[in-house]
C-alpha positions as CSV (number, residue, x, y, z in Angstrom):
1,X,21.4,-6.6,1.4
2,X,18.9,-4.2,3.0
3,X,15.1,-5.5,2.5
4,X,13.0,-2.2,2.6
5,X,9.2,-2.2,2.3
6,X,7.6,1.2,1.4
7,X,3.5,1.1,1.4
8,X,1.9,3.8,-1.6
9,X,-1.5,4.8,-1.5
10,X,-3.1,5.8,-4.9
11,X,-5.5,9.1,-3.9
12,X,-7.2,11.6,-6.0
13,X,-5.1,14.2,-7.5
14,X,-4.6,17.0,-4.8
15,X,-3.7,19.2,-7.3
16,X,-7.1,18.9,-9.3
17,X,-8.8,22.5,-8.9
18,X,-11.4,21.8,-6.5
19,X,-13.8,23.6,-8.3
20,X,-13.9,20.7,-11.0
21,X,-14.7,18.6,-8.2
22,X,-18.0,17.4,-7.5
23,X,-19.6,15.5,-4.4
24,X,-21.8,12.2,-4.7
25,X,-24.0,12.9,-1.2
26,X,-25.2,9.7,-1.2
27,X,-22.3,7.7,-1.7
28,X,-20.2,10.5,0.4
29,X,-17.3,10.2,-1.9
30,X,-15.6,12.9,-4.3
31,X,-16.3,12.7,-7.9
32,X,-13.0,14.0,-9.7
33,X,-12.7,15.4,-12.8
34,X,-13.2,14.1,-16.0
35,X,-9.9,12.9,-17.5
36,X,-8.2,13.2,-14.2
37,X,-6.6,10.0,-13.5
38,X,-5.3,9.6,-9.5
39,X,-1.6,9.7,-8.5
40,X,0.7,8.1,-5.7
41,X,-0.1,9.5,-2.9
42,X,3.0,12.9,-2.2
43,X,4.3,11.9,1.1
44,X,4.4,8.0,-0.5
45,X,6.6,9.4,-3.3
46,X,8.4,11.3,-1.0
47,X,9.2,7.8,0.9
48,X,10.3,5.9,-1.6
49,X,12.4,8.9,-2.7
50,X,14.0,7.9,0.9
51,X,14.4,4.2,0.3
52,X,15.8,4.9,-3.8
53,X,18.6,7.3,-1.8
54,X,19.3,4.3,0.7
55,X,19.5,1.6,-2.6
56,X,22.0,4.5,-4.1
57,X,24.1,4.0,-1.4
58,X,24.4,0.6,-0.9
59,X,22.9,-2.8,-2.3
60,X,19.1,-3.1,-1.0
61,X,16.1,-4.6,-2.4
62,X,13.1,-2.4,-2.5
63,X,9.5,-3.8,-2.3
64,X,6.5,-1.4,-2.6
65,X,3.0,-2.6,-1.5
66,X,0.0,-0.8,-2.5
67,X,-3.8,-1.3,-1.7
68,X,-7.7,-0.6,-2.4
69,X,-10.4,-2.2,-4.2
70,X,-9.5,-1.0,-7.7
71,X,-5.9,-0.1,-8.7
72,X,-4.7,1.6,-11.8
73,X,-2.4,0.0,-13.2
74,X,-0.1,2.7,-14.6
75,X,-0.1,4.7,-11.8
76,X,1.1,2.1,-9.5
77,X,3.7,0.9,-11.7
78,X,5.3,4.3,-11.5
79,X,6.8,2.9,-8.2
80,X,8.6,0.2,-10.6
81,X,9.6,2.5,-13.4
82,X,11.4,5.1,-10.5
83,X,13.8,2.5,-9.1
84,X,11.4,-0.5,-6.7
85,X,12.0,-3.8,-7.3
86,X,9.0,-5.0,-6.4
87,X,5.6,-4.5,-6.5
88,X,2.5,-6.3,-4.3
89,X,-0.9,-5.0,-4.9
90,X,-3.2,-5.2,-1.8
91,X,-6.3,-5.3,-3.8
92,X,-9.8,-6.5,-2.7
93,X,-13.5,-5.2,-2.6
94,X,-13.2,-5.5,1.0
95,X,-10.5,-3.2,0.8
96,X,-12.8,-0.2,0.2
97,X,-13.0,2.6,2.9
98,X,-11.0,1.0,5.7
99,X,-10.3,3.1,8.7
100,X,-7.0,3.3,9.9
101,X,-6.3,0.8,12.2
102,X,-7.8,-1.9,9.7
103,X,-5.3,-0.2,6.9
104,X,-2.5,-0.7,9.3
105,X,-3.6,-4.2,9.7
106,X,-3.8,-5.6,6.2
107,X,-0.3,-3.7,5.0
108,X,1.3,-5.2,8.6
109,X,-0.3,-9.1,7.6
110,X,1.4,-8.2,4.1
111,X,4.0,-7.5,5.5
112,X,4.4,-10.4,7.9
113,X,3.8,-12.8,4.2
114,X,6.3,-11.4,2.7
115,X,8.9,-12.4,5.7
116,X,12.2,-10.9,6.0
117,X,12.7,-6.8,6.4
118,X,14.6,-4.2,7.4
119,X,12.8,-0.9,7.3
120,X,9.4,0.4,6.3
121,X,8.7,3.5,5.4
122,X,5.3,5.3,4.2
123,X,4.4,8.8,3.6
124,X,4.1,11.3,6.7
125,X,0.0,11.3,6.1
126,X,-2.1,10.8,3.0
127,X,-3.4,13.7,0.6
128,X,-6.8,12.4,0.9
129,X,-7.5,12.2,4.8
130,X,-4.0,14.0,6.1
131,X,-4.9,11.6,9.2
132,X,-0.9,10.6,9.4
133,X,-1.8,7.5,11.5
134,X,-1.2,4.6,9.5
135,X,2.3,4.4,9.5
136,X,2.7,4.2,13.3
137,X,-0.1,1.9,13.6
138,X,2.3,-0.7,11.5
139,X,4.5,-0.3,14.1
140,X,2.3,-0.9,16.4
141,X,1.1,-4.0,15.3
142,X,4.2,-5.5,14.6
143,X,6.2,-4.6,17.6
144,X,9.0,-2.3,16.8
145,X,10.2,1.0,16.9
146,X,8.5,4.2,14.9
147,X,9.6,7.4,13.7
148,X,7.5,9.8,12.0
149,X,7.6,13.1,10.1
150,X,11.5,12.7,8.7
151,X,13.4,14.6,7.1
152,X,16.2,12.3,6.4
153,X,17.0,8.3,6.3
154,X,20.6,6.7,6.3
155,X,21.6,3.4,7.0
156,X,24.7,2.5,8.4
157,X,26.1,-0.8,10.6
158,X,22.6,-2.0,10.4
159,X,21.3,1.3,12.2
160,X,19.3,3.9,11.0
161,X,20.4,7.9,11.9
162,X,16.7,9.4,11.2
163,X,16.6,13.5,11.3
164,X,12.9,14.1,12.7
165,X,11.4,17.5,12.4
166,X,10.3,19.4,15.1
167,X,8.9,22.8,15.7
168,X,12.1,24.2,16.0
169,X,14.6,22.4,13.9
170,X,15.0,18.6,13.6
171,X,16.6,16.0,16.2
172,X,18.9,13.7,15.1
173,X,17.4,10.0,16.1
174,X,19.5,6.7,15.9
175,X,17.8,3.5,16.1
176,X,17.7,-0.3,15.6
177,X,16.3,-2.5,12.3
178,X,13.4,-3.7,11.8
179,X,12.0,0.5,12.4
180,X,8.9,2.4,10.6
181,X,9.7,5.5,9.1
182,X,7.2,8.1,7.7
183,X,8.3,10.3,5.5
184,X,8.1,14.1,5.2
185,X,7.9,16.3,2.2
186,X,11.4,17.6,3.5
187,X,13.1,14.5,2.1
188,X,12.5,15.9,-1.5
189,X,10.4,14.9,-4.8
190,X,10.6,11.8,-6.1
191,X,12.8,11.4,-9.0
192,X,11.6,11.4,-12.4
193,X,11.6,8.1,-14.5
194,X,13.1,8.3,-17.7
195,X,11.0,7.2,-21.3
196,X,12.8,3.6,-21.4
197,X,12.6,2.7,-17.7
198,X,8.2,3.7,-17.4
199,X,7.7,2.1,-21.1
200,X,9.9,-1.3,-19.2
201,X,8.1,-1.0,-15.8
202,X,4.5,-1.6,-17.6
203,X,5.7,-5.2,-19.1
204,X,6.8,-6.0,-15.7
205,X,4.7,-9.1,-14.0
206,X,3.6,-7.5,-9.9
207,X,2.0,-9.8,-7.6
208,X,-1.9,-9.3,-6.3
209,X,-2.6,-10.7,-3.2
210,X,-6.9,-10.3,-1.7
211,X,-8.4,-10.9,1.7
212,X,-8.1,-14.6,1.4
213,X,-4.5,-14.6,0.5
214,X,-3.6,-12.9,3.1
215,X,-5.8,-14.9,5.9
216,X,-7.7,-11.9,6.7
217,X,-11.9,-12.6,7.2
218,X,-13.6,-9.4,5.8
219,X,-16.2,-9.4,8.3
220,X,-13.8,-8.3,10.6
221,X,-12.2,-5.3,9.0
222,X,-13.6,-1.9,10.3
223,X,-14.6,0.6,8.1
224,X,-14.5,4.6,8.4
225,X,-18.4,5.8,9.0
226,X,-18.4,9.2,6.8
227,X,-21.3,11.0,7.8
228,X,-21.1,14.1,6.0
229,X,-18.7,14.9,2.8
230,X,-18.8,18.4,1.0
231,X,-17.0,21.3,0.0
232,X,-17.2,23.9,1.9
233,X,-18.9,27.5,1.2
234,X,-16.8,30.4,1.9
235,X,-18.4,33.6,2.1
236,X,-17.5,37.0,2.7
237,X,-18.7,41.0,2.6
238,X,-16.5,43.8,1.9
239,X,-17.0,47.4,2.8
240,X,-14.9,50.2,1.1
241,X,-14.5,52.9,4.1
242,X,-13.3,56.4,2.0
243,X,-12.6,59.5,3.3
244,X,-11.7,63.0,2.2
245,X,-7.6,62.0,3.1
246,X,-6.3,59.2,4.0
247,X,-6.2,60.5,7.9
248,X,-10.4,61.0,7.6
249,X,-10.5,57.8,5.9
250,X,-8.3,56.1,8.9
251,X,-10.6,58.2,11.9
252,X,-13.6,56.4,9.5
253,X,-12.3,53.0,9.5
254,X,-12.1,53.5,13.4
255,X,-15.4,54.5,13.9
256,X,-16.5,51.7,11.8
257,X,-14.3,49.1,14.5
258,X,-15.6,51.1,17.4
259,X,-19.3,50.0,16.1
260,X,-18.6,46.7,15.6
261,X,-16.6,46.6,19.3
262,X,-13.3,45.6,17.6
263,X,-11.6,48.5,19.1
């Protein structure tokens, strides 16, 4: 049986309007709406979309780890209610604003706990940071081979055939086990739960593991130094240029270019 770990981040609803958004200065962190719970981070979805396609295939055992310093409940479970197995929550005050490298880290010593695997596979980036370097810092830190933005995951005589998306097309990648995959809108939505199986996942038990399970001295963990957050101000000025026809209207917009040394 395949053993395939895919790490979720909750984030802030990306598709919140941002002008309901508002901006703590002091705290530099994003206030959302009222009554706007977060979600599973897109790309996440999108990678456990990957791992539920593998599990259609053939047997495999799906483990899905998420982490920060306050977790909602119901949104993690969705994980649970779409298809994982299992779910490990990551969850610890000292969890709070980790850069990447000490994100990578913490879900790599998880990962090392929980033993035996085959594949791991995150999200391409996250919706909140879109830094995309998380995933290949697992790999990293554990010694084995990465693949990012993919399109496509299949498993066959213990080897994965990966299509990677270039600029151009994709490439075709085949590779080993133990790998890291991250995962690409490409691969498709996540599939959608039905009533009984989200209304079973919520009386299922999860496992919570904090700093000190996991061995990890908080002092230690490096932390990303914000110094500015706000929403940007866009501003702009337009000038109607008329004319008598539209071929004096055209000779005044070029007049108007030649002024300003666009032409």
């Amino acid at each position: 049986m395949i053993k395939i770990i895919v790490c979720m981040k909750q984030v802030l609803d990306p598709e919140a309007p941002v002008s309901a958004f508002r901006i703590d200065p002091e705290a530099k962190r994003a206030i959302p709406p009222k009554g706007t719970p977060p979600v599973l981070n897109p790309n996440d979805e999108n990678a456990l979309e990957a791992a539920l396609r593998i599990k259609d295939a053939q047997p495999a055992e799906i483990t899905v780890i998420s982490m920060g310093p306050q977790l909602a409940r119901p949104v993690v479970k969705k994980s649970l209610a779409a298809g994982a197995n299992e779910l490990i929550l990551l969850e610890d005050a000292a969890f709070e604003d980790l850069d990447s490298y000490s994100t990578a880290y913490i879900l790599a010593t998880a990962i090392k706990k929980i033993g035996k695997y085959d594949l791991i596979l995150c999200g391409r980036q996250a919706a909140d940071t879109d830094a995309g370097q998380v995933g290949s810092g697992i790999a990293e830190i554990m010694g084995i081979p990465s693949i990012t933005a993919v399109q496509k995951v299949e498993v066959s005589d213990g080897k994965l055939r990966i299509e990677r998306i270039v600029s151009d097309g994709y490439e075709v990648i085949e590779t080993s086990m133990p790998a890291v995959v991250t995962a690409s809108n490409e691969i498709g939505d996540l599939r959608s739960p039905t009533l009984k199986a989200v209304m079973e996942a919520q009386k299922k038990q999860f496992t919570v593991w904090g700093a000190q399970d996991l061995g990890v001295d908080p002092s230690t963990i490096k932390r990303t130094n914000m110094l500015k957050l706000f929403i940007p101000v866009h501003e702009s000025k337009v000038e109607i240029i008329e004319g008598e026809s539209p071929e004096k209207a055209g000779e005044n917009l070029a007049l108007k270019l030649r002024e300003a040394k666009m032409l």
